[in-house]
Structure formats: structure tokens, C-alpha cells
N, C-alpha and C positions, 0 to 999 in steps of 0.2 A: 243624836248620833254624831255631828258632824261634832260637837263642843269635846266629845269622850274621844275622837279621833285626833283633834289639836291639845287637847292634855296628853295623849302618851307621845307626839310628835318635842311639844317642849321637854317632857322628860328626861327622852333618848338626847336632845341640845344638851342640857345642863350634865349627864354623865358625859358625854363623849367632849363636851367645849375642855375640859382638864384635861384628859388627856393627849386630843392633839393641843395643847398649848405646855406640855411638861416638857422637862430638859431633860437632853438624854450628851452622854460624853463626844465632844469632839476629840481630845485627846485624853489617851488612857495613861495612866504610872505606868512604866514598864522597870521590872527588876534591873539593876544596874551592880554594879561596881566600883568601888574607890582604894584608894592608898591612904592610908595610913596620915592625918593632916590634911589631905587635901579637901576641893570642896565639892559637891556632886548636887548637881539638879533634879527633881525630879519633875516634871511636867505632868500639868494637870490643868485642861479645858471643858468649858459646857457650852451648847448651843440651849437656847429656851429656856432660860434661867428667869424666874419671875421676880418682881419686886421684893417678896416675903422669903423664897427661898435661900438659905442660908449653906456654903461648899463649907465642909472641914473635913480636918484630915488625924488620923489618929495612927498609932503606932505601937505594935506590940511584939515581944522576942520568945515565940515557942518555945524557945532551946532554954532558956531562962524562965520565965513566968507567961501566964497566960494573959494576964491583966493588959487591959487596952486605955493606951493614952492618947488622952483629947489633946490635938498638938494647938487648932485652932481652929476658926470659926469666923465666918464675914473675914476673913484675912487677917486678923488680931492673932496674934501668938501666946500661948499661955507663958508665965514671966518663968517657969523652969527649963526652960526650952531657948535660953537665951542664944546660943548661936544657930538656931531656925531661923526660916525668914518667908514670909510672902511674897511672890514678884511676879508681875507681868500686869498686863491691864483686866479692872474689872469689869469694863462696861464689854469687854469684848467675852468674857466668863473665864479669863485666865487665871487659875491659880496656885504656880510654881510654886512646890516646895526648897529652900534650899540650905544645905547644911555645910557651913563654916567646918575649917577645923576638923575634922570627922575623925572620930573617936573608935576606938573598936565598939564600946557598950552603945553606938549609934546603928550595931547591927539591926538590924530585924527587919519587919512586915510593916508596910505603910500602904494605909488605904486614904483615898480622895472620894468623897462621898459626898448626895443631895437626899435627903431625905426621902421626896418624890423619887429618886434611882434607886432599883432595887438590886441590881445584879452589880452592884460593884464590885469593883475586885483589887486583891492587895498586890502590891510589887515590893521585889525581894530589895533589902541593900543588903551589899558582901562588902566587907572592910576589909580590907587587904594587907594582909602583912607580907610582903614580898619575901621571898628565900635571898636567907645571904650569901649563899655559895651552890654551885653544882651540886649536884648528888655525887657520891665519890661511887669506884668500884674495887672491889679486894675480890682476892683469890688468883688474880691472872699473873702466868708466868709468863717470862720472855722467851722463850722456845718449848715448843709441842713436837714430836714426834707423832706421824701421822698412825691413825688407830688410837691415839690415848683418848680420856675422856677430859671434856673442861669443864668449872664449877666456878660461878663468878658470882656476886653478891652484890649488889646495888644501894645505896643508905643516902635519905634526903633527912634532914634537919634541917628545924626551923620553920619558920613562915608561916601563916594564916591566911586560906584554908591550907592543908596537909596538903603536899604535892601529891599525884597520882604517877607510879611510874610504868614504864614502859621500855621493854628491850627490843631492839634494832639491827640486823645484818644487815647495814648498810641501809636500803630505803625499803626492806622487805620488815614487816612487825614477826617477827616471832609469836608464834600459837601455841597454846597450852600445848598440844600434839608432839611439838617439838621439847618437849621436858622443863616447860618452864613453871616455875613455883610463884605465888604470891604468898608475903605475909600480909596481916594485918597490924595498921600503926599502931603504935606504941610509946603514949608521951606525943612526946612533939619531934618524932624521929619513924621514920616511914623505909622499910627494908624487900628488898624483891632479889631473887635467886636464880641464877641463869646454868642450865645444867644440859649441855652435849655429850652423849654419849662415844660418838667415836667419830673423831676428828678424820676429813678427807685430805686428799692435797688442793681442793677446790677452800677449803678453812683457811689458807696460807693468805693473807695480807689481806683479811676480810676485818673490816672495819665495824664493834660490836660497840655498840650504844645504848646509853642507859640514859633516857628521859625522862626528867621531871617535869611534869604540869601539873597548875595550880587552879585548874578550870574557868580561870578569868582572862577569855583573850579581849586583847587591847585593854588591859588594866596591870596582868603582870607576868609579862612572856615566858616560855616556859625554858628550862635550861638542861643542858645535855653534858653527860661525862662518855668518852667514847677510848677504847683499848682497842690495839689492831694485832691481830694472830699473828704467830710466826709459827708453822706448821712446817716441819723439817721430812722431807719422802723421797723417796729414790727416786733418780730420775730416768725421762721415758721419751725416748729417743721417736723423730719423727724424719722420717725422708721424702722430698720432696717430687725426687724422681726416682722410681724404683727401677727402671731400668733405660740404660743409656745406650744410644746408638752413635759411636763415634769413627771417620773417616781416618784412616790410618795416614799419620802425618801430622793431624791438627793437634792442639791442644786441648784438654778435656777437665774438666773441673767436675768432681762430684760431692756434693752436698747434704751434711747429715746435721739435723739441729737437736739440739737436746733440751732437756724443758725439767730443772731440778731444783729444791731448795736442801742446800747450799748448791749452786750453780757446778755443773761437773766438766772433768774434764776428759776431752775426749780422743780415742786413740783408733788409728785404723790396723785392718793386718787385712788380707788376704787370703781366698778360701782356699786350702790345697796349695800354694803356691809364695813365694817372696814378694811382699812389694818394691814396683821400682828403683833402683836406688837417685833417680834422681829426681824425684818426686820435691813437693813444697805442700807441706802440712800450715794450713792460715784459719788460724781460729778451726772452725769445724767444718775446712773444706779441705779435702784434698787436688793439689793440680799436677794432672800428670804432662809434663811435654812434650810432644811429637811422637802420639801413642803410639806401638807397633802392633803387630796381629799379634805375638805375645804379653800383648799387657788384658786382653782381654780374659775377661771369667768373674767370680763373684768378690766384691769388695765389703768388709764388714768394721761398722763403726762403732765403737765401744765408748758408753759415757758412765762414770762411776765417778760420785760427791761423797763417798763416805758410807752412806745411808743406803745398804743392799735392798732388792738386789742391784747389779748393773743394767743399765741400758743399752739395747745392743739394733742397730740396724744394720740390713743389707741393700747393693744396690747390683745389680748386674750389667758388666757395660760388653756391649756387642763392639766387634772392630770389623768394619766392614772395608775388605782388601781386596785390589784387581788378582784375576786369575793369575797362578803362578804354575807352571809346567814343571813337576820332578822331574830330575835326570833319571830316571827307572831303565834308559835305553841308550847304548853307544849311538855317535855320529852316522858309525856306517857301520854294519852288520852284516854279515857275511853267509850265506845260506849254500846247499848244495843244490847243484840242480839235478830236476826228478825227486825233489821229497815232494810228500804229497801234502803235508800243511805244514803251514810256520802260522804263528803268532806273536804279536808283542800289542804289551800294554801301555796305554799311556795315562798315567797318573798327573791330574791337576786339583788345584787345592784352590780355595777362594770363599769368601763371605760378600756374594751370594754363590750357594755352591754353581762350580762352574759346568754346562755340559759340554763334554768332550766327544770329537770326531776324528775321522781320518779321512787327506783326499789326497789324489796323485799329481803334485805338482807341474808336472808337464800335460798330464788330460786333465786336471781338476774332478775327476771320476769318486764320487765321492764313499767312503765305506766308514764301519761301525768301531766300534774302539770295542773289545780289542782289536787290533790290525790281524786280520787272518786273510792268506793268499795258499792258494792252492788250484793247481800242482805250480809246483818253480818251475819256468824257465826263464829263456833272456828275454821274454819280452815282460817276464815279473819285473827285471832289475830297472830299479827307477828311484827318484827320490821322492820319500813320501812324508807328508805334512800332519801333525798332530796339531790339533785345534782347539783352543778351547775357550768358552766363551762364557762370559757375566754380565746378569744386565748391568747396564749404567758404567760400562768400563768398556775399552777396545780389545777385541779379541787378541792372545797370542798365539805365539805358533813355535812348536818345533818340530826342526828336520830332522830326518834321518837316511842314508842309503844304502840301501838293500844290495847287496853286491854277490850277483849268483855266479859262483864258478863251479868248473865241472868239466866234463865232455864238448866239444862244439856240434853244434845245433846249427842244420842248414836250413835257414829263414828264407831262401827265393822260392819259388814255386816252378815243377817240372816244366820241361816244356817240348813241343814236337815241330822243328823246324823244317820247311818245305825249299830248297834252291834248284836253280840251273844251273848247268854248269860254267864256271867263272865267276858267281856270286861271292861276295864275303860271305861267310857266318860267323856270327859271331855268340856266344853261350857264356853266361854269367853267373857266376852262383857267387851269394852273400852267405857270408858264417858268424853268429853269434859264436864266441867263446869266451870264457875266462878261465885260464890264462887262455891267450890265441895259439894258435896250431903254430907249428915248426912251418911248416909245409902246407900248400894246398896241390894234390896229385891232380891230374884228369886222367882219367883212362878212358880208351875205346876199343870196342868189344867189337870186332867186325862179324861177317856171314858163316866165315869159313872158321868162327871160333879163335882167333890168330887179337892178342889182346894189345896194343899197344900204351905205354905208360907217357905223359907228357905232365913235367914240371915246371915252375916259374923260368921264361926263358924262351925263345927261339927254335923253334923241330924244322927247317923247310917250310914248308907254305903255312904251319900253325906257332902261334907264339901263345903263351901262359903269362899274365899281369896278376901281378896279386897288389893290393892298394888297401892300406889299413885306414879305416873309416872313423872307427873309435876307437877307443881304451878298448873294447872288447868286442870288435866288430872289424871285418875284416871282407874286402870283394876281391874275389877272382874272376877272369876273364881268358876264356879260353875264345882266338879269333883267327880263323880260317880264311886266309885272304883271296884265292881262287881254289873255290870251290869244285872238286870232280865226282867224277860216281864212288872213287876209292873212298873218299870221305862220308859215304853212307855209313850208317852203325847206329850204335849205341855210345853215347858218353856217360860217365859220371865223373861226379865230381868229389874227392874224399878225403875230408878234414880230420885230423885228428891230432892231442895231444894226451898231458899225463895219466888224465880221466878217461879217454875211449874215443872214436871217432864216428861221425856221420856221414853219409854221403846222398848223391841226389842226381837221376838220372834225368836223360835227356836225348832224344830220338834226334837223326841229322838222316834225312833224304832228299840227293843230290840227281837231279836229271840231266841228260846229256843235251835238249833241246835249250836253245837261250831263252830265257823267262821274257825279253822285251818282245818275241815274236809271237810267244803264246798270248801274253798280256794284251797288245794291238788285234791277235785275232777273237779275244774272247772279245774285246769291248768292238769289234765290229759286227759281230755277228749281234751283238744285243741290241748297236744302234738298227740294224735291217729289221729286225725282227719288231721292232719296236714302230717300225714305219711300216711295215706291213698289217700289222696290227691294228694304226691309225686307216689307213686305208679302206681296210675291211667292216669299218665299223662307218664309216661313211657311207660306202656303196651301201652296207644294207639298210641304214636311215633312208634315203633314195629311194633303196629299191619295195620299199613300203607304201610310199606315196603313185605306185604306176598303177594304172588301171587295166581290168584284165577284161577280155572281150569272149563274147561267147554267144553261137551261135544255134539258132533254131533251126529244126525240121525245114521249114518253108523259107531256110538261107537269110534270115534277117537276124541282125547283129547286134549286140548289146554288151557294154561296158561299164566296165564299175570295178571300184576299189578293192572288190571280193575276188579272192585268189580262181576261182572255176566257175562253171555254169553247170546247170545239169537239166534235164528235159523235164517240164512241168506239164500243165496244162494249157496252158498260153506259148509252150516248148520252149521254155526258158525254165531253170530248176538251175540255182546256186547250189554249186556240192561243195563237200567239206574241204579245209585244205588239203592238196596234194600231197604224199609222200611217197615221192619219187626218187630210184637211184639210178644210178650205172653202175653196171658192172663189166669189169674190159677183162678176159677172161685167156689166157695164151697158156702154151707150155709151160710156162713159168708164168703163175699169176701175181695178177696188181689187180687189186680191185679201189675203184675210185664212188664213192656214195656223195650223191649231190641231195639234199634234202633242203626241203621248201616250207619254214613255220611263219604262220602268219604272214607271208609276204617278202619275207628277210630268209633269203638262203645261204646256209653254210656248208663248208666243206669237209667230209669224213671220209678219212680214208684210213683204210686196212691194210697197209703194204706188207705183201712178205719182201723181206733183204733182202732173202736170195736170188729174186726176181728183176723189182724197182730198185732204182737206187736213187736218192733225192741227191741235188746238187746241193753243192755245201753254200750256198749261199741262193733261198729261194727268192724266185723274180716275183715282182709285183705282180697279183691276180688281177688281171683283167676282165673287164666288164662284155659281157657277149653283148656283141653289138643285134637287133632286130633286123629281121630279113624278110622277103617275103618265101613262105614255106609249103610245101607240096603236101597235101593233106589227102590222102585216100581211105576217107570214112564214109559210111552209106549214106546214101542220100544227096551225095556231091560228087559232082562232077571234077575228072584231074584237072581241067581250066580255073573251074574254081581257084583263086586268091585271095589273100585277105591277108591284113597284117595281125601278127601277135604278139605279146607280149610277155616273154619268157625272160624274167630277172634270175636266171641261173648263173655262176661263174665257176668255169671252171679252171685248175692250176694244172699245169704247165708237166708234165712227166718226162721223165727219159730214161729210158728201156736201156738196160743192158747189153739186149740182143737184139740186132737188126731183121730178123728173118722175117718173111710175110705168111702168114696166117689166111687160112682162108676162112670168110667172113662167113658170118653164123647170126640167126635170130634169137635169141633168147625170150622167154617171155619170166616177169618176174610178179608176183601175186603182192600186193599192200591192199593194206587198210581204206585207205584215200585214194587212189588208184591205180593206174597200172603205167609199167614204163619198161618198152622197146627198144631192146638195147642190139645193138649190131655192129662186129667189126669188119670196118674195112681193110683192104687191101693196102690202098695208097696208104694207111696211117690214121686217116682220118675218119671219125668217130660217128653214126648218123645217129641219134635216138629223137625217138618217137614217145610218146607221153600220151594218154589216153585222154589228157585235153585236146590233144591235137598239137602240140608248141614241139619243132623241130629241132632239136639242139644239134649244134658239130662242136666235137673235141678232135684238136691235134695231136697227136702223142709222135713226141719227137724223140 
């Protein structure tokens, strides 16, 4: 078993030792290229080449015959093969072919081979016959009109292999797509056909190439014929700015190009209107100088080579100018007075439009455009400002004045003057007119109807001033230098001229007393009054803080800030505040009411005129002094005294009539209690108060 197992081991040795030890190519023939004479290498290496193995190289021409020649063997060259050669080293397995001189009939297939190699393979040689000249092109003319069609024709001769051609717009190849024809060679003359159907203005100076290659690069380059179009098309105007905004004053250039073969030239005009005359036309710009707001609106350029149609641009230029105010209105304008509306307009123009106003120059009072006033008179007449305003510019303005004539119009305001007698008066009246009155009249209208007329100028104790103020304004002054009771009335005052007249009344009453002695007795009686009134309001703060006493059944006494006492069960009872009066009751009555609120009493009194008569200037209310007071209530003895405290005050009276009266009790019913009123004889006043608190009043 083990002998049958090392027989097929050496076996598998003896097949496989040959083939890892066979030679296989380090370098292979590769097809090449030569010129005509020169001499071309062919390269041919083996790695594993054995003693016994022998490289040759053989060579045969398809296109010609099939038969295959033995060139050489171990590196010996067979002797018909004279300008072959062997070269390089053997021991390294190199065995270059190389061919002197190269001939065309040394075209063909060359194979380098070892017997042991199976997969050999041949490499091409190409002998080269270079072209001796370009390919040419016929058919092209030297101008095209755009839309024609072209037809151009390409032709190579000569040279070995046949050129291959190829047409060119420039670096783009042309596609069958685009109508291009191939022939098939012919001899030793090779032809191709270039056919565009309808030429653009984009065809104009396109550069059309006809290429010949010979498929041998770096042995024999390839060579080009090229014609360049002239395509003739109307030309087609381009503007760079279509529309211009230019500052009225600057200089303005505007810019049309044209784009035409044969090159055009180009003319401006203006849409609806002349262009400037003093314009400068340069090449295809026009320059207008120091444009106005009439150079503004559409400008259009016109370029025409010949070759219709023309080319035509527009550009539109804007002129943007400060507001400018139309005269639409005189200076000064003249209205009647008493219309009831006037209007005027004011027109302003500008780029950017301008908005317009109206204000009144002396009040700055602002109104709408159009200018409307209504109704006239003279306090309408004034001068008034038309405004008008644009951004990016300063507003202007124009005047105008309003000038209202008519009737005169009395502007003071009536008035009712009070004198003594010996006072000035003086009475004024202001007249708007236009034109001004002749005259300003005063008249007075006295009681008994009796009219008297007074002119500019001197009457007795009154004078008339008349004093022109304005162009249309005019004061009179009627002034009464001592004043009597005669000068009581009515005045007016009465303007008039061509239009009609006004007038304006004014009341004058004149007393016979002097005004300095009324004057000194009012402001005395206001300061008294005003101190007596101080006075009054102190004592009753005072007479708040007294304490009031009050006494019980069993004569024991008790004080306190509460106005009464009243009997409880401990016979002390706080009663409500008192409301107590007097009342002094005679032939001719005066009643005088004292009343007691919270402590603070004040004085009410009811006088009839006919009766009392107050003095004209009343005396300061005095404070009732406390006394000790006679009290006959039950339960008390007349010895009984005690002090009380009665904050009553009373003012001061005086009787018309001195007579005496005889004395009387009254009894009078309140709320709060009761109070004892009784006139004495002497004058003097006793009351009694159902507190108990004694009062005396003197009545002088």
C-alpha cells in the first residue's frame, strides 16, 4: 500500500516539475507604428526559458496573403530578411525584433513565440505614409445672409493609412443630427460633406474645421483645414438702461448698443416731441447738458446696417424738479364784504408731485387748497401763503392779499359805563373799512328823546378823536372830561361810506354822588365785616371747649363738656342740645333768635325795617360775661347760687322808638327746650332757659 502511494506521489512530481519550470512572457510585442524609412523596435521578453527551448518570431500580412514567415530562431535571422535584426541579451530571455529601413510591404502581424507558450499573440506594424498636405474645403462662400443654408465639402489625399475626417464648430464635433454626410474613400482620396440648413446670427465668425486623422498618434499627427463664416443679420439693439432718473440741471448721457453684421449705424429721435438742439450724438450715446423738466419723456434709438429689419430701442428718462408754484392767482385780490364764499386755487407742478396747502401768514392757521373763506369780512383780510412741498427739495411759497372792501364793520365790542359825577368817560369804537368812512358820527339819545349829533372835534365838556390805525382800520374816541347826570343816555357810534354804514351802541350812567366816597365806604364796610366775622368764628371755637354744669334733685352739681343735664336716676340725665331763642316783641317788632348747636351759638335774626334799624357800620359781638344768676326752680331755694355757664352772645340793637313797654312773659315751645323771654322796662332783656342759665340783653 504504502509503495502504490509513493508511485502516484512521484508521478504528480514529474507532470507538475515542467510546468512550474516553463517560460511564460515578461514582455509582450505590442502593435506599433512607423514612417516610411525609419526604424521601429519591437520588444520581446521570457522569464523561464530552458536550455532546449528555442523564441522565434514569424510574420505574416492578412490584407495580402495568409502564409506565415519564419523570421528567426535562437536569434539567427533567416538571410531574406536582411534588414531584421535580433537585439538585446539572451541570457536575460530578451529577444528584440528590429527593422532597418521599413518598407510599406514590412506591414503586417508579428508574433514572438516559445513552443512551451501557448497563448501567444501577434502585434500589428502600420507603415506610415504621412499626408502631404491638409485636407482642403470647397463650397464656402465669403458672406452668408442669415437664414441661407451652407454646403461645404472636405477632401484628403494621399498618405498611408487614409486619413479619417472629421468636421469642427470650433471645439464642439458636429453629429450626424446636425446634417452631416460621410463618403466612403475612393483611391487614395477620402471626401466628407458639411451641410447646415439655416444659418443663425450666432454662425457669424464661427470657425468650421475639417480634420484629418490618420489613427497613428505620435507617429503621424493629424492635420486640419478650417473656413470661418461671415453671416450678414439685421442688427438688434440692446439698452443698458431702460429707464433714467435725471436731476434737472446735471448732465445726462443715455446709452444704446447695437449688435449687427455689417456693423449699424445708429440714429436717435424722440417720442411725440423734438430732440434737444443742443444735444452731442458719440458713437451710440446720446449727451444731453443741463437737462430741463422739458427734456424729459421717451427717447428711441434706431440702428439699421442695411440688412432689415432696423433695430430700434427705447429708454425713458424721468427729470426730477423742485416744486414750482403757477401764477393761477393775482398778488392781491380784491373780495366784497358779506359774500358768503370766495375761493382760489393754487396750482403747483414738480417731479416728485408736490402737495399743496394754505396758511395765514400772520396766525400761521392752517387751511386746504383750494383756499376757501367764508363769510368775508375784515377780520378775513389778511395775507395768505400758498405752500407747496416735495420730498428731497425745500418748500416754496406764494403770497397773496386778500383785500375786502365794502361797508365799514365796527370791530369794538358794546359796552355799559358806570360814573360820578366829575369822572372822565371815555368810549371808543374801532372801524374796519375799506375804503375808510368820510366821517365817524357819535350821537346821543337822551330820556326825554332829544338826539344830540357829535363829530371829530371839540362840543363843551366832550371832544370826538378819530386816529387811522391802518390802510383799512380806523379808532374813534368819543371823551367826556367831567362827567354829569346830563351825560346819562345812550351813545352810538356810526360809520359809514360808499358801501353802507355800521354803527354800535354804548349805555353812559352818570351819578351825582363822588365815586371816591362810595369807593372808601364800600371797601370799609367790607374790611368791618370781614373782622367781625374773624371774631365770631373764634368766640364760637372757645365757646365749645366750656363746660356746662348741671344740677340734681338733692342740689349736687355736675360738669361736663355736654351742652345740659337732665334728671336720671342718680338725678343727673344729660339732655339734648338746647334750642333756645328770644324773642323781643313791641309795637313795632324786632325779633332777635339766639340758638345754641353743639356748644357754638350763633346769631339769627328776623328784623322787620319798619321796626329795627341796624347801624351802618355793626359793633363787635361781645362775649356775655358769667354771673352769678337767680334761679327759681322746684326743689331750690332763692339763696341757692351757683355759677353757669351760658356761651350765648348777643348783638347790639337800636330801636327807632324810645317808648317803654311794659314787660310781659312769654313762654315759647322747642324741641330742646324751653326759653323765658321777658321785656323789661329799663331796656334791659331778663331770659330764663329751662336750664336754668340767666341771660341779659340791652337794647339800646
Amino acid at each position: 500500500m504504502e509503495r502504490v502511494g509513493a508511485l502516484r506521489y512521484s508521478l504528480v512530481l514529474l507532470v507538475l516539475l515542467p510546468i512550474v519550470n516553463a517560460a511564460f512572457y515578461r514582455t509582450r510585442p505590442q502593435s506599433t507604428g512607423v514612417l516610411v524609412n525609419q526604424t521601429v523596435t519591437l520588444y520581446c521578453a521570457f522569464n523561464g526559458l530552458g536550455p532546449s527551448e528555442v523564441v522565434n518570431w514569424y510574420w505574416y500580412n492578412p490584407e495580402t496573403d495568409d502564409k506565415l514567415y519564419h523570421i528567426s530562431a535562437r536569434g539567427r535571422v533567416a538571410s531574406e530578411f536582411s534588414r531584421h535584426s535580433i537585439v538585446g541579451s539572451s541570457r536575460r530571455g530578451e529577444y528584440n525584433l528590429r527593422i532597418r529601413d521599413v518598407q510599406p510591404a514590412d506591414e503586417g502581424n508579428y508574433r514572438c513565440s516559445v513552443f512551451t507558450v501557448r497563448d501567444a499573440g501577434d502585434a500589428r506594424l502600420t507603415v506610415v505614409d504621412a499626408l502631404a498636405s491638409p485636407p482642403s474645403i470647397a463650397g464656402n462662400r465669403k458672406l452668408y445672409n442669415v437664414g441661407e443654408e451652407l454646403r461645404l465639402k472636405c477632401r484628403s489625399e494621399g498618405g498611408k493609412p487614409l486619413a479619417r475626417l472629421k468636421w469642427y464648430n470650433g471645439t464642439k464635433l458636429l453629429k450626424p443630427t446636425e446634417e452631416v454626410k460621410r463618403t466612403e474613400p475612393t483611391g487614395d482620396t477620402v471626401e466628407i460633406e458639411l451641410h447646415i440648413l439655416f444659418l443663425t446670427r450666432w454662425e457669424n465668425g464661427a470657425n468650421i474645421t475639417c480634420l484629418a486623422d490618420q489613427g497613428v498618434p505620435g507617429v503621424s499627427p493629424s492635420q486640419a483645414t478650417s473656413v470661418q463664416l461671415h453671416v450678414l443679420y439685421p442688427p438688434a439693439v440692446i439698452v443698458p438702461e431702460r429707464s433714467v432718473v435725471a436731476l434737472e440741471g446735471r448732465n445726462v448721457s443715455l446709452s444704446c448698443l447695437s449688435e449687427g453684421n455689417p456693423p449699424a449705424d445708429v440714429t436717435w429721435r424722440r417720442d411725440g416731441a423734438a430732440i434737444p438742439q443742443d444735444v452731442i450724438i458719440r458713437n451710440s450715446s446720446l449727451l444731453i447738458p443741463r437737462v430741463s423738466q422739458a427734456d424729459g419723456g421717451s427717447y428711441l434709438c434706431e440702428a439699421d446696417n442695411g440688412i432689415g429689419p432696423t433695430g430700434t430701442g427705447q429708454i425713458t428718462m424721468e427729470v426730477i424738479f423742485p416744486p414750482k408754484i403757477k401764477p393761477t392767482f393775482d398778488q392781491e385780490i380784491s373780495v366784497l364784504y358779506g359774500q358768503d364764499v370766495f375761493t382760489v386755487e393754487c396750482s403747483a407742478e414738480g417731479n416728485p408731485k408736490p402737495g399743496v396747502s394754505w396758511r395765514r401768514r400772520d396766525t400761521y392757521q392752517p387751511y386746504d387748497n383750494p383756499l376757501t373763506l367764508s363769510p368775508l369780512n375784515y377780520q378775513t383780510e389778511g395775507v395768505y401763503v400758498c405752500v407747496a412741498k416735495s420730498n428731497g427739495f425745500p418748500e416754496i411759497t406764494r403770497e397773496t392779499y386778500i383785500n375786502v372792501i365794502g361797508r365799514p364793520e365796527v370791530v369794538s365790542e358794546p359796552a355799559s359805563v358806570s360814573a360820578a359825577g366829575g369822572d372822565m368817560v371815555k368810549l371808543t369804537c374801532t372801524i374796519a373799512s375799506d375804503p375808510l368812512p368820510d366821517d365817524v358820527i357819535w350821537e346821543l339819545s337822551e330820556h326825554d328823546g332829544k338826539k344830540l349829533e357829535f363829530r371829530t372835534g371839540k362840543a363843551g365838556r366832550i371832544s370826538v378823536t378819530k386816529t387811522i390805525i391802518t390802510a383799512n382800520r380806523v379808532h374813534s374816541a368819543l371823551v367826556i372830561t367831567s362827567a354829569e347826570s346830563a351825560h346819562t343816555g345812550e351813545y352810538a357810534c356810526t360809520a359809514a361810506n360808499m358801501f353802507g354804514k355800521d354803527r354800535q351802541q354804548f349805555s353812559v350812567y352818570v351819578t351825582e354822588g363822588s365815586s371816591d366816597v362810595l369807593l372808601v365806604a364800600a371797601v370799609t364796610i367790607g374790611v368791618v365785616l370781614g373782622i367781625v366775622f374773624a371774631v365770631l368764628i373764634v368766640l364760637c371755637l372757645r365757646a365749645r371747649k366750656m363746660p356746662v354744669c348741671c344740677f340734681s334733685d338733692r342740689g349736687t352739681r355736675s360738669c361736663a363738656l355736654s351742652p345740659c343735664c337732665s334728671r336720671s336716676n342718680d338725678g343727673f340725665t344729660t339732655k339734648p342740645p338746647l334750642d333756645t331763642s328770644l324773642k323781643i316783641t313791641q309795637d313795632l317788632t324786632a325779633t332777635l333768635e339766639l340758638q345754641k348747636l353743639n356748644g357754638i351759638s350763633k346769631q339769627r335774626s328776623t328784623i322787620s325795617l319798619d321796626t329795627v334799624g341796624l347801624s351802618s357800620q355793626f359793633q363787635e359781638a361781645k362775649k356775655f360775661e358769667y354771673g352769678s344768676l337767680n334761679t327759681h326752680r322746684r326743689g331750690y331755694t332763692e339763696d341757692t347760687k351757683y355759677q353757669r355757664h351760658c356761651p350765648y352772645y348777643i348783638g347790639e340793637l337800636t330801636l327807632r322808638q324810645e317808648s317803654k313797654r311794659s314787660s310781659s312773659w312769654k313762654r315759647r315751645p322747642s324741641t330742646e327746650g324751653v326759653v323765658e323771654s321777658r321785656t323789661l322796662d329799663s331796656g334791659s332783656l331778663d331770659v330764663r332757659s329751662a336750664a336754668g342759665c340767666q341771660l341779659h340783653t340791652r337794647i339800646v
